[in-house]
Backbone as CSV, one residue per row, in Angstrom:
resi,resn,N_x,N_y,N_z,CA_x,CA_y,CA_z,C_x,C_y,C_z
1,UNK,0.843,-1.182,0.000,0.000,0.000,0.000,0.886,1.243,0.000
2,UNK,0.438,2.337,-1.009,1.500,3.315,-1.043,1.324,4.307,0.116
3,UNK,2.235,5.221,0.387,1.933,5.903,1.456,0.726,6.937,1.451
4,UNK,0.299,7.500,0.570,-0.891,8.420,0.111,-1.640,7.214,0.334
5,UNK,-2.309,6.391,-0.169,-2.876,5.405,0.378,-3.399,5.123,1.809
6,UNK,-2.217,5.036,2.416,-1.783,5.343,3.773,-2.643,6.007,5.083
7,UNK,-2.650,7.075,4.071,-2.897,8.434,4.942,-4.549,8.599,4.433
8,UNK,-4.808,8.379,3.295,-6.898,8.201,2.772,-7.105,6.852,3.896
9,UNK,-6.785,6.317,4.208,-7.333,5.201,5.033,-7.625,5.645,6.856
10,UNK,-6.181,6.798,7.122,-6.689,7.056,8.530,-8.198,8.250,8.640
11,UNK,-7.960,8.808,7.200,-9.050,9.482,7.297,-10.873,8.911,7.361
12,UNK,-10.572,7.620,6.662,-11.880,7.024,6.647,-12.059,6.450,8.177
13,UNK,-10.994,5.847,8.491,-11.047,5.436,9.396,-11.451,6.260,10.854
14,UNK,-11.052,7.574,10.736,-11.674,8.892,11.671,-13.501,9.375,11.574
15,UNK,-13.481,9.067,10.290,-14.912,9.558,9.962,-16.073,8.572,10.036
16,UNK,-15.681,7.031,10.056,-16.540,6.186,10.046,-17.538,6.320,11.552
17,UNK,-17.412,6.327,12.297,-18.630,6.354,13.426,-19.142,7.624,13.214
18,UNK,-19.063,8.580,12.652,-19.485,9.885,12.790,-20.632,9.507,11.568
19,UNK,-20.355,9.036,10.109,-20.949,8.178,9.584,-22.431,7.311,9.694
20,UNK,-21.709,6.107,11.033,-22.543,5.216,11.245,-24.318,6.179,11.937
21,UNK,-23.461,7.035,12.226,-24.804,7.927,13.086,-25.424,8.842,11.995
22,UNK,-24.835,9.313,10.754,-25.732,10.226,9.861,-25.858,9.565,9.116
23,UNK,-25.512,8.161,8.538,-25.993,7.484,7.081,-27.978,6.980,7.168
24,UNK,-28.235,7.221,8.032,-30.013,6.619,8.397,-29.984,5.852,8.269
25,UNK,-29.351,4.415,9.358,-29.085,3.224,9.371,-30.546,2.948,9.849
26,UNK,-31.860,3.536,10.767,-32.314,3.469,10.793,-33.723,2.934,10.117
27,UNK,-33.187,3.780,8.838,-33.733,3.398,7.447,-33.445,1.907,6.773
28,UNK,-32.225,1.575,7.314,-32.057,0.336,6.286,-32.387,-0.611,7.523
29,UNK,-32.227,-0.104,8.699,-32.709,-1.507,9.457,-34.034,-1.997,9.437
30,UNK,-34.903,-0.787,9.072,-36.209,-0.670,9.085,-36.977,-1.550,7.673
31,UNK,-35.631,-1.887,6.788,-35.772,-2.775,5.611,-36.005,-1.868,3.863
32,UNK,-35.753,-0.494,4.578,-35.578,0.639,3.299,-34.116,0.799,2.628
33,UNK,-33.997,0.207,1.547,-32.851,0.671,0.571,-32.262,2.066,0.273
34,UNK,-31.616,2.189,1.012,-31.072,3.430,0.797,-30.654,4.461,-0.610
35,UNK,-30.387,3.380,-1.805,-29.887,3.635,-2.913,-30.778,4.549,-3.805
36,UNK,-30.355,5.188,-3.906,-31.351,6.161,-4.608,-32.172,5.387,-6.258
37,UNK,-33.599,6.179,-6.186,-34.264,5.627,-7.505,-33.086,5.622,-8.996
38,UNK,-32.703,5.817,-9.228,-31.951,6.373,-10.166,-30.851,4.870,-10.367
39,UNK,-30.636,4.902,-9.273,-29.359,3.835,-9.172,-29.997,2.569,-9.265
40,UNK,-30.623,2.195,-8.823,-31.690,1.047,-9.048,-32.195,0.933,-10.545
41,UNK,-32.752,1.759,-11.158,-33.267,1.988,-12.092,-31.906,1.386,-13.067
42,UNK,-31.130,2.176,-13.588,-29.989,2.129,-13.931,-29.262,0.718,-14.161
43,UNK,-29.410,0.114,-12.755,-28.563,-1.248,-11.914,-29.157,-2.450,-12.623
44,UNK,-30.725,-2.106,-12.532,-31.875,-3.264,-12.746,-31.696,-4.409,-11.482
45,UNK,-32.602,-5.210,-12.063,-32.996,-6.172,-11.507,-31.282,-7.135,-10.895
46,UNK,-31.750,-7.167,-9.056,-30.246,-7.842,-9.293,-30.340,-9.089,-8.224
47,UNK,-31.809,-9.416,-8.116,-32.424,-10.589,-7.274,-31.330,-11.756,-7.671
48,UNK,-31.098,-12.777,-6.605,-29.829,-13.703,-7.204,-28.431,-13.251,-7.479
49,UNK,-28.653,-12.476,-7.776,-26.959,-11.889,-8.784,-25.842,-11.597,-7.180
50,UNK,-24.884,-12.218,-7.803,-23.478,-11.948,-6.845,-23.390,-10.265,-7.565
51,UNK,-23.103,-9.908,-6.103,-22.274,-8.168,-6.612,-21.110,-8.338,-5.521
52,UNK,-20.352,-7.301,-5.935,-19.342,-7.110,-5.371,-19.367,-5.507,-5.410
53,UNK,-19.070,-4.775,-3.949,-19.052,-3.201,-4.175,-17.763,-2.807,-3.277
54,UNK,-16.952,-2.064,-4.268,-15.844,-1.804,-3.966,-15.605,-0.577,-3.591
55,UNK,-15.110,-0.241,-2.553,-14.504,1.172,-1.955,-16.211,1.156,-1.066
56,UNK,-16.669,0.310,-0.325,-18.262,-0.117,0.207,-17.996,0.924,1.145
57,UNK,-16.982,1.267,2.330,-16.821,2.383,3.501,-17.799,1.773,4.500
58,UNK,-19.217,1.762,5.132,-19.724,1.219,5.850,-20.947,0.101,5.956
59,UNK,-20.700,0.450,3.845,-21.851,-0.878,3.883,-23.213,-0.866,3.543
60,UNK,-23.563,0.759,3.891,-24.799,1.165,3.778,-25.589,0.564,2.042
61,UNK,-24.647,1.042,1.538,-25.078,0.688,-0.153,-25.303,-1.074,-0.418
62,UNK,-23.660,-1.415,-0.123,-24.112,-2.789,-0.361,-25.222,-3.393,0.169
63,UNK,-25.022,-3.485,1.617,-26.640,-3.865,2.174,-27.817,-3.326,1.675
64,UNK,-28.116,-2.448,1.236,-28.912,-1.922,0.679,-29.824,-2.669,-1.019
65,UNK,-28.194,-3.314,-1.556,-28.590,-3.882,-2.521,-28.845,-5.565,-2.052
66,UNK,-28.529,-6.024,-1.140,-28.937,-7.043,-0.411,-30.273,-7.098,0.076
67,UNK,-30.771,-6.454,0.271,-32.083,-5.980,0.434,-33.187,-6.228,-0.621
68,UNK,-32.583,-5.753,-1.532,-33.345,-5.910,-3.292,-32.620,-7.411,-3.874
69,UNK,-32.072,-8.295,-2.961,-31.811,-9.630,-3.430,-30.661,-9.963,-4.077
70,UNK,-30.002,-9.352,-4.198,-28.543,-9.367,-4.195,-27.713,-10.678,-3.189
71,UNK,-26.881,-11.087,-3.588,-25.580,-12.063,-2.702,-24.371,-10.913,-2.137
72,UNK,-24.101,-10.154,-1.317,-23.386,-9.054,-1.481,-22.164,-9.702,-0.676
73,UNK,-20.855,-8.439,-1.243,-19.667,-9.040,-0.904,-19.284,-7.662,-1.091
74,UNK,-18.126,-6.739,-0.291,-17.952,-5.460,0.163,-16.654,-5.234,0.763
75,UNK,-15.465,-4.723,-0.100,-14.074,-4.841,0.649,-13.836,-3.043,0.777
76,UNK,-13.155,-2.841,1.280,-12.842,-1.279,2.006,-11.759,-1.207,2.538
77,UNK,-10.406,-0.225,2.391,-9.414,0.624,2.680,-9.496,0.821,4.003
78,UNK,-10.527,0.945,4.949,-10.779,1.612,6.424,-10.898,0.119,7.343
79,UNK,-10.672,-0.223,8.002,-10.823,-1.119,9.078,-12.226,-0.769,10.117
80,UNK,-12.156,0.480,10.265,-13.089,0.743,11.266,-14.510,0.878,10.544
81,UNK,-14.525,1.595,9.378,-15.402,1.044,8.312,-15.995,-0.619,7.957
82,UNK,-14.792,-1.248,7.927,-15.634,-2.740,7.519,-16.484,-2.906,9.168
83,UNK,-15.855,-2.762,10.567,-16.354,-2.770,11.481,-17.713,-2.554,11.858
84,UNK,-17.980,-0.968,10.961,-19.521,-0.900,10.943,-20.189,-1.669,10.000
85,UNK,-19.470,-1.801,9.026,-20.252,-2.901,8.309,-20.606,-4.209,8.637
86,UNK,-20.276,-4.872,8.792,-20.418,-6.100,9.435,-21.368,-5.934,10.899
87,UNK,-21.003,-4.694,11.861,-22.058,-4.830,12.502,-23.558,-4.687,11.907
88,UNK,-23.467,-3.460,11.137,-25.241,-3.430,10.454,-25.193,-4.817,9.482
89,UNK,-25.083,-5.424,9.257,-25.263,-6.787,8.295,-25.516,-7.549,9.368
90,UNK,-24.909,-7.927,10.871,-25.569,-8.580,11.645,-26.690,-8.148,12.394
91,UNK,-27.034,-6.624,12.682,-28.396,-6.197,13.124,-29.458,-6.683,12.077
92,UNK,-28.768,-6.118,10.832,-30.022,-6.419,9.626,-30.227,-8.371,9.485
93,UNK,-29.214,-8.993,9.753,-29.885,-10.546,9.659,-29.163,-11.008,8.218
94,UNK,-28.454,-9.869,7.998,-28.095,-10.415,6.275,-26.225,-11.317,6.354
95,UNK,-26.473,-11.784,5.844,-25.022,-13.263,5.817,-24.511,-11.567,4.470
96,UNK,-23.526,-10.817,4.925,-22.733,-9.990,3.877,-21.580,-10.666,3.964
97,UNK,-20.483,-10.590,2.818,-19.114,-11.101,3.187,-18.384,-9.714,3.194
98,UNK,-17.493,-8.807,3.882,-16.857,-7.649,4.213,-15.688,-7.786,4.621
99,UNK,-14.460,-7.145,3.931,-13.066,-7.710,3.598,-12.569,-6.345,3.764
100,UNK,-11.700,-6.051,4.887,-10.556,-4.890,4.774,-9.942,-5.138,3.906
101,UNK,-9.692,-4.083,2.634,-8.113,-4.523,1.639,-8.614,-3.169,0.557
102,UNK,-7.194,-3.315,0.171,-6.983,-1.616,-0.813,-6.849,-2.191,-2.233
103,UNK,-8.383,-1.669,-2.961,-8.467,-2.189,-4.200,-7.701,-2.295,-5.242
104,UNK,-6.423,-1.637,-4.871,-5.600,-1.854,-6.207,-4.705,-2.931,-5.551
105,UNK,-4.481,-3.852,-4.464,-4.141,-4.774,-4.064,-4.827,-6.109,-4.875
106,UNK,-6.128,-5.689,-5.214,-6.752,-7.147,-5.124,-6.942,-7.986,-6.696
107,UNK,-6.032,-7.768,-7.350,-6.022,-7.718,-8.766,-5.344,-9.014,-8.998
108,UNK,-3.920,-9.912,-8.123,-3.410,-10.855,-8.010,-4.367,-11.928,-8.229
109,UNK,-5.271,-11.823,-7.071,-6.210,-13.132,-6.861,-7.559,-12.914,-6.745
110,UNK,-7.813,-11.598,-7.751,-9.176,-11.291,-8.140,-9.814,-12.870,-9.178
111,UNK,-11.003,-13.178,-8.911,-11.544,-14.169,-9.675,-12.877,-13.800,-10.171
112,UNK,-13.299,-14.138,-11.635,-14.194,-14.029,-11.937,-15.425,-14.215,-11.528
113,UNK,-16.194,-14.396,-10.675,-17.357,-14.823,-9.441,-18.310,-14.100,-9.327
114,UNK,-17.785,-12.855,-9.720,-19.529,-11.933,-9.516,-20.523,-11.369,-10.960
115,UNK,-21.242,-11.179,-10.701,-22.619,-10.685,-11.947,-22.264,-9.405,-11.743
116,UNK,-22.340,-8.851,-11.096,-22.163,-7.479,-10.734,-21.189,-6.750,-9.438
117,UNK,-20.072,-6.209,-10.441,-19.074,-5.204,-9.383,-19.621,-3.621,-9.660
118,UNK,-19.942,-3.161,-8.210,-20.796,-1.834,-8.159,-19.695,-0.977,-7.392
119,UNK,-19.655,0.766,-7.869,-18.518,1.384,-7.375,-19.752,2.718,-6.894
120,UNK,-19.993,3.547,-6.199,-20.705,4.778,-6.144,-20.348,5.786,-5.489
121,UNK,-19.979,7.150,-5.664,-20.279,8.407,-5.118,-19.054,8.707,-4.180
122,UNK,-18.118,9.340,-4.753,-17.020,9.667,-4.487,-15.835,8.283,-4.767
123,UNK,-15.441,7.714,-5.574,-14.695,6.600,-5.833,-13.459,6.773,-6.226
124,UNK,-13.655,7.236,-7.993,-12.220,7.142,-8.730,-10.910,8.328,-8.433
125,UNK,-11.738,9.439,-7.453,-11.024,10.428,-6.730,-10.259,9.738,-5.723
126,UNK,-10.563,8.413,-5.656,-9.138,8.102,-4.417,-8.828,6.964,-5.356
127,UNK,-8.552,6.380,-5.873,-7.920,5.452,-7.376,-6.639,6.354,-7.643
128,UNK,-5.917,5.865,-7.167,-4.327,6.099,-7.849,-4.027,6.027,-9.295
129,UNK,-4.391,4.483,-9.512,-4.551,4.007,-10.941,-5.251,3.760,-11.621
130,UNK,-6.428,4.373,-12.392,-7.097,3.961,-13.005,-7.189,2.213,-13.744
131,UNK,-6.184,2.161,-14.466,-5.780,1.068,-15.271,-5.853,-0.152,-14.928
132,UNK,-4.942,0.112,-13.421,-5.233,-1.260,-12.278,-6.782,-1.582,-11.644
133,UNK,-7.499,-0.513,-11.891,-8.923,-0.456,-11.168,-9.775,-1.034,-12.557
134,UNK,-9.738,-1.473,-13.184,-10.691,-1.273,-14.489,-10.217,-2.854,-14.420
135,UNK,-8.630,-2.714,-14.947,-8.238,-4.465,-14.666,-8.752,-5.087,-13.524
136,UNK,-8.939,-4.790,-12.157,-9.260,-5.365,-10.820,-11.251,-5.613,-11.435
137,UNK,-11.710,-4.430,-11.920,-13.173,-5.040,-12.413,-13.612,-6.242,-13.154
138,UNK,-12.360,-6.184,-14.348,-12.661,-6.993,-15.150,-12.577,-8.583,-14.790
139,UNK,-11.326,-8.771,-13.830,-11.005,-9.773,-13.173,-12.016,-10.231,-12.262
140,UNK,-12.748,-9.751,-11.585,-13.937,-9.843,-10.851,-15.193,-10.294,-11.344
141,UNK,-15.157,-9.957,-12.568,-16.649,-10.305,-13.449,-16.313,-11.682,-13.680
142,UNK,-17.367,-12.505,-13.740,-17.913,-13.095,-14.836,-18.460,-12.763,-16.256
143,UNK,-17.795,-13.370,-17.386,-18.092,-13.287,-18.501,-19.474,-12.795,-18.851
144,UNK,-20.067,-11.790,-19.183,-21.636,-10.776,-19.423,-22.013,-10.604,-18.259
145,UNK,-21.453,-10.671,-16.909,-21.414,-9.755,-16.084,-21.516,-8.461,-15.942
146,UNK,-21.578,-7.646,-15.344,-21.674,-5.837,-15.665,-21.331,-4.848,-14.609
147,UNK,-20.447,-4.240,-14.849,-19.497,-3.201,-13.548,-20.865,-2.027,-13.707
148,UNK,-21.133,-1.528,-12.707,-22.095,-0.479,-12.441,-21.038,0.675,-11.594
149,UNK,-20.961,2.018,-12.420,-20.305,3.084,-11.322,-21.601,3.973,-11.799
150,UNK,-21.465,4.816,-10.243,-22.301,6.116,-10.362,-21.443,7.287,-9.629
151,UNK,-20.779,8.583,-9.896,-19.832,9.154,-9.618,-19.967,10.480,-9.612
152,UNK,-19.663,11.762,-8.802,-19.110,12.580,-9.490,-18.309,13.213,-10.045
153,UNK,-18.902,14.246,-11.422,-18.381,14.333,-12.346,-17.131,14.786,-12.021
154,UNK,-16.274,14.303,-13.172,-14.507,15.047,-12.686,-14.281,16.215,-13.575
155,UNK,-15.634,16.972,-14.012,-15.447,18.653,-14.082,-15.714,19.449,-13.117
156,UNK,-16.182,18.485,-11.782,-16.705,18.907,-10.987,-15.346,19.620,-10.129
157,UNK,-14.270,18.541,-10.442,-13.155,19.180,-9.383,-12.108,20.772,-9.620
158,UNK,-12.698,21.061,-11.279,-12.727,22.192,-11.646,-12.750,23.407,-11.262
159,UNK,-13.633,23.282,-10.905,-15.142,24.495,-10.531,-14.501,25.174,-9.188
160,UNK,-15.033,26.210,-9.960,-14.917,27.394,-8.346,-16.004,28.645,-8.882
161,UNK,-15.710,29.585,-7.853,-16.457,30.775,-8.413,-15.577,32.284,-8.317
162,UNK,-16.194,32.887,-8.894,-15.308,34.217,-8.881,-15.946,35.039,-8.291
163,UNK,-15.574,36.089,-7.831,-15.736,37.896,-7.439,-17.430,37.685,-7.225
164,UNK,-18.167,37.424,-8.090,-19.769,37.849,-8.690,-20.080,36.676,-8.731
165,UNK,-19.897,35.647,-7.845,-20.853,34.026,-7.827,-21.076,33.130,-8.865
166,UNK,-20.243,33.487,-10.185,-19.967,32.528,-11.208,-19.467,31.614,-11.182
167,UNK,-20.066,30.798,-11.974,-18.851,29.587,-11.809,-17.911,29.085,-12.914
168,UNK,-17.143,29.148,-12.585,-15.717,29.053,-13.700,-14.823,28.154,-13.564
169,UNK,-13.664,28.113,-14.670,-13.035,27.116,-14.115,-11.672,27.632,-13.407
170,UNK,-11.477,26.654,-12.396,-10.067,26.705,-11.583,-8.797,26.302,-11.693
171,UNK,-9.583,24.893,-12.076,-8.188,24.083,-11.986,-8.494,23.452,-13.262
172,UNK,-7.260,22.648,-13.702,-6.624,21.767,-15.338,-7.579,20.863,-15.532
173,UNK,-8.663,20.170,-16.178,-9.314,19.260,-16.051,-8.516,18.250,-16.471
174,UNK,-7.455,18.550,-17.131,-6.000,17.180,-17.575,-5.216,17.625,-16.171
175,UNK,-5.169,17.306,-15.613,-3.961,17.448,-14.416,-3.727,16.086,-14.402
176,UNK,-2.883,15.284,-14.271,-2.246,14.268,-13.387,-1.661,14.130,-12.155
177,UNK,-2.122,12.951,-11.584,-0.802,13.190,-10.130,-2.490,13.174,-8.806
178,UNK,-1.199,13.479,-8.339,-2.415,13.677,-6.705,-2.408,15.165,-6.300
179,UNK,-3.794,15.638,-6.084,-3.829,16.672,-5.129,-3.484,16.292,-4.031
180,UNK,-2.892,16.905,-3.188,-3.117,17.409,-1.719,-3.338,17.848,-0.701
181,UNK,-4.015,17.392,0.460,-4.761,18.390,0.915,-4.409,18.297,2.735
182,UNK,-4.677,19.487,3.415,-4.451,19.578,4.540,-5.755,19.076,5.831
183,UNK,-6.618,18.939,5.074,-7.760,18.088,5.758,-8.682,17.555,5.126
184,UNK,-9.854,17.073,5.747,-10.866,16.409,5.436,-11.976,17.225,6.006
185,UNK,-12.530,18.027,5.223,-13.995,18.533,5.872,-15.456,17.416,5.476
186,UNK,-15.939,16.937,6.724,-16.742,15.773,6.388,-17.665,16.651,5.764
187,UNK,-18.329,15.444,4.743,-19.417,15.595,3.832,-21.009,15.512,4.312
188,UNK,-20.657,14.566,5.865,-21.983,14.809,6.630,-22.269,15.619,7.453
189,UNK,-21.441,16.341,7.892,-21.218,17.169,8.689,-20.284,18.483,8.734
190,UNK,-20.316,19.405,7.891,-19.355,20.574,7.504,-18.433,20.778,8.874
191,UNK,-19.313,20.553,9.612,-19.123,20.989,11.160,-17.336,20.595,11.728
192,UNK,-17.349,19.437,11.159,-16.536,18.387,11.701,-15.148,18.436,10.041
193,UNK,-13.979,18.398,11.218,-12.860,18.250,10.057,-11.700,17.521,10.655
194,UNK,-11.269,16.745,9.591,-10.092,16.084,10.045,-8.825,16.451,10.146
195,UNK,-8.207,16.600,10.902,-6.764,17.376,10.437,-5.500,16.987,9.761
196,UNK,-5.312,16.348,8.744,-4.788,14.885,8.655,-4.738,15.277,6.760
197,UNK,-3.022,14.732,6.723,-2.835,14.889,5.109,-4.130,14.059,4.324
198,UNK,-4.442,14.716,2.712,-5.445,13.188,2.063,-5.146,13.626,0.554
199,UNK,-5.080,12.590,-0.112,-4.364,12.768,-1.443,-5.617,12.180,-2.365
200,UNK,-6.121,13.074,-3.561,-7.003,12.664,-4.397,-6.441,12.603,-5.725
201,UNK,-7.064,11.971,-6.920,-6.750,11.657,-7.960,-7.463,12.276,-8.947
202,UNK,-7.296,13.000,-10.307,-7.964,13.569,-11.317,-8.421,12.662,-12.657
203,UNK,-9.390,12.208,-12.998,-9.218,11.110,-13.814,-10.481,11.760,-14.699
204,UNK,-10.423,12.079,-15.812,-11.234,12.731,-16.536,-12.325,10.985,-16.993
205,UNK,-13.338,11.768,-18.278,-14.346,10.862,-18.374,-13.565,10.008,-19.494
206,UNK,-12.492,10.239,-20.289,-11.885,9.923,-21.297,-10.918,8.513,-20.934
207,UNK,-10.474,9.279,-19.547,-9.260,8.141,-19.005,-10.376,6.834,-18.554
208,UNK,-11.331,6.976,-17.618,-12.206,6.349,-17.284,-12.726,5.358,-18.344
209,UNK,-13.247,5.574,-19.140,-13.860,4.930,-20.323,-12.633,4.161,-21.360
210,UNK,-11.666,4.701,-21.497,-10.860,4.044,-22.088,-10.111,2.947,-21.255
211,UNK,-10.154,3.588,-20.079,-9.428,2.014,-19.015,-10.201,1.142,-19.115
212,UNK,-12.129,1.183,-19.087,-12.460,0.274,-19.238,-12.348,-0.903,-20.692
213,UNK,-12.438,0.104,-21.662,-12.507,-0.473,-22.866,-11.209,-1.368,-23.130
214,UNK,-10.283,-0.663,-22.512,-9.028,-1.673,-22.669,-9.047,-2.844,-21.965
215,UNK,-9.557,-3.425,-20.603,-9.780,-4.503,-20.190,-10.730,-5.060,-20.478
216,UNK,-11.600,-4.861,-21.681,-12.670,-5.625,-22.555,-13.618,-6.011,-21.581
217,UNK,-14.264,-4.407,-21.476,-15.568,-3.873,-20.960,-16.374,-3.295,-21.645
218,UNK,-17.385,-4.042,-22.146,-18.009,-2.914,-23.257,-19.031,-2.073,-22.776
219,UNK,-19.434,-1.137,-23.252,-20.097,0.271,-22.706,-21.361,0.143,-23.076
220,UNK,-22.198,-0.194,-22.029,-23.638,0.031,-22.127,-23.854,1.462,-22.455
221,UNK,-23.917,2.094,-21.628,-24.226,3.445,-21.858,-23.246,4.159,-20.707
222,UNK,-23.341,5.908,-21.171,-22.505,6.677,-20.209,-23.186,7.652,-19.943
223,UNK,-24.216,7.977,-18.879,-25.041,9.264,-18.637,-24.654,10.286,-17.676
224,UNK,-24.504,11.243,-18.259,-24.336,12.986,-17.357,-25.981,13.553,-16.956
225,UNK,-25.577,13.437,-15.428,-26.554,14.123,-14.826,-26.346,15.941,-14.461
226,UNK,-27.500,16.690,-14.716,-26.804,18.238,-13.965,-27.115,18.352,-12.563
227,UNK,-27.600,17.035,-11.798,-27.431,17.204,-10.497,-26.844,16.116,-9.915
228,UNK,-26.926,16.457,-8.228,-26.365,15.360,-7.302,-27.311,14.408,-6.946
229,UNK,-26.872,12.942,-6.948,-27.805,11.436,-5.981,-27.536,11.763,-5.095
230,UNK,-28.059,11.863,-4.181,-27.560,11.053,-2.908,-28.478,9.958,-2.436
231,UNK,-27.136,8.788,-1.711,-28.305,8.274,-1.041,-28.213,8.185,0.557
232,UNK,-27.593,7.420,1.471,-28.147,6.969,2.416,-27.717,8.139,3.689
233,UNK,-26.655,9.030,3.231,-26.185,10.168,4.185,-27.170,11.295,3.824
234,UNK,-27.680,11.388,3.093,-28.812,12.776,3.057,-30.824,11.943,2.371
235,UNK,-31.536,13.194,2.879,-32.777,12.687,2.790,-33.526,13.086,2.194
236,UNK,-32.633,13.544,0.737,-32.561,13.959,-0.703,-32.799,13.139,-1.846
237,UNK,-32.893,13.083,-2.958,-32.238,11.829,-3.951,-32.065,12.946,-4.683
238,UNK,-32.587,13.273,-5.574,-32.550,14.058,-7.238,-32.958,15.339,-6.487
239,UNK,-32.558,16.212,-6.467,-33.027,18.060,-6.413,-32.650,18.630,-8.114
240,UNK,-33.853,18.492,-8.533,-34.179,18.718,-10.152,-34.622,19.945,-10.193
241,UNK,-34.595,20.703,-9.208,-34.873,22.379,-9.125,-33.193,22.991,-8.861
242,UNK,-32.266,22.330,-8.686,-31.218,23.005,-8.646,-30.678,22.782,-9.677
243,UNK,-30.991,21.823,-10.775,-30.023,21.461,-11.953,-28.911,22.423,-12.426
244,UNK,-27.871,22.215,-12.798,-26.631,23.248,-13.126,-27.233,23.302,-14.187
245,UNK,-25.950,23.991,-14.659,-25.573,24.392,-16.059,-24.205,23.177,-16.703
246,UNK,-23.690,22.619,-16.111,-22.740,21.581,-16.214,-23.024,20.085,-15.396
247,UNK,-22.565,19.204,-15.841,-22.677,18.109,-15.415,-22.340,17.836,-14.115
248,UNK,-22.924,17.305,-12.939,-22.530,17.072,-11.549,-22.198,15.694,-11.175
249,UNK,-22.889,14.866,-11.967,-22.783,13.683,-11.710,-22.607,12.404,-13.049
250,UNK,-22.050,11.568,-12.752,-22.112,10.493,-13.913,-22.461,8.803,-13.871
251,UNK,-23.178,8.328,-14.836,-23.263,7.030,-14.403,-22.552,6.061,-15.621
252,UNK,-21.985,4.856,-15.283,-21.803,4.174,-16.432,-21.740,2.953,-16.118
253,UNK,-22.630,2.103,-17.175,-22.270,0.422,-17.030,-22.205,-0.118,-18.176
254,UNK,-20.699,-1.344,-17.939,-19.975,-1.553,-18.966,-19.931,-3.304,-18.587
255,UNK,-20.348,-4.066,-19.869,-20.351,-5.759,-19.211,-18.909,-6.266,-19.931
256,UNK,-18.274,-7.378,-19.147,-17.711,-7.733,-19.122,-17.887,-8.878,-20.444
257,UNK,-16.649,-8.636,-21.663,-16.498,-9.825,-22.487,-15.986,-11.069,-22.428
């Protein structure tokens, strides 16, 4: 594990109970899928089907698709993360399988076994390597199998505003390399920040799509949304009255040849 690596893991690992209390576990214990309409829609029918969801953090999602009949299986970078996971999979009654390990590790003795490897909502921003991540999918599928990501957009990491509340661009949408950053301001809580190095990755829609195509993934479709999903940390899905002017979000599923 590289050292940037390293250092995204103590951060998950800080934020996960803060997490377990704003994701509305409530909701999924209560037997409500957290996953937003959209993602479902999108996903289809996945009664029976092995998935595998990678970069899972506490689980909320996968269980979620366990719920809708899924076989789920859920590995994660954070330790204290799989922790909550596995506990809500034993409140909820559901047999999940949940594996600490850093996805660009798991490419050695990745095996073809699942129908569906699912990635969602903040992902390829901590992916070092694209290339290795697309290979780690493909290795995972079964033959007409189908990788499901839902993401946001990486014009998104662009964006800023100027003087007069515009929004423009900031930064290179080709940059390579890792940003760096001096904390973590949680996403559930503005309130709350981590103080702690965290290194993200820039991976446009071009690099994305072509990593897949090179590990002989073919492209169902690739849709730009002008707003944000959320699912199980806010009690939102689609806000279709805020739509941008630019793309916020993206979905794509690509089956395995």
């Amino acid at each position: 594990m590289q050292e940037q690596t390293q250092a995204n893991r103590h951060i998950w690992d800080q934020v996960a109970a803060l997490h377990y209390e704003n994701y509305h576990i409530e909701r999924l214990l209560a037997g409500e899928p957290l996953l937003s309409p959209l993602m479902r829609e999108e996903a289809g029918d996945v009664r029976g089907k092995r998935l595998m969801h990678l970069l899972c953090h506490i689980g909320t999602d996968t269980l979620s698709w366990a719920l809708l009949g899924a076989q789920v299986s859920g590995v994660d970078i954070s330790p204290q993360s799989i922790h909550f996971a596995r506990q809500i999979a034993e409140q909820m009654g559901i047999a999940a399988d949940f594996a600490v390990a850093d996805v660009m590790d798991l490419l050695p003795d990745a095996q073809p076994q699942y129908d569906i490897v699912f990635a969602s909502t903040g992902v390829t921003c901590w992916i070092p390597d694209i290339d290795r991540f697309a290979a780690t999918v493909r290795a995972l599928l079964k033959p007409g199998g189908f990788f499901y990501l839902h993401d946001g957009h990486p014009i998104m990491h662009t964006l800023g505003q100027n003087e007069q509340g515009e929004t423009i661009i900031r930064e290179d949408y080709f940059k390579k390399g890792a940003y760096a950053y001096d904390d973590f301001v949680d996403y559930t809580d503005e309130t709350v920040a981590v103080v702690a190095p965290t290194y993200e990755w820039q991976w446009s829609l071009g690099d994305i799509v072509t990593a897949l195509c090179r590990h002989h993934l073919q492209i169902e479709f690739l849709h730009e949304f002008p707003f944000f999903v959320y699912n199980g940390y806010s009690a939102r899905d689609v806000d279709i009255d805020k739509a941008a002017l630019h793309p916020c979000t993206f979905s794509i599923k690509a089956t395995a040849l």
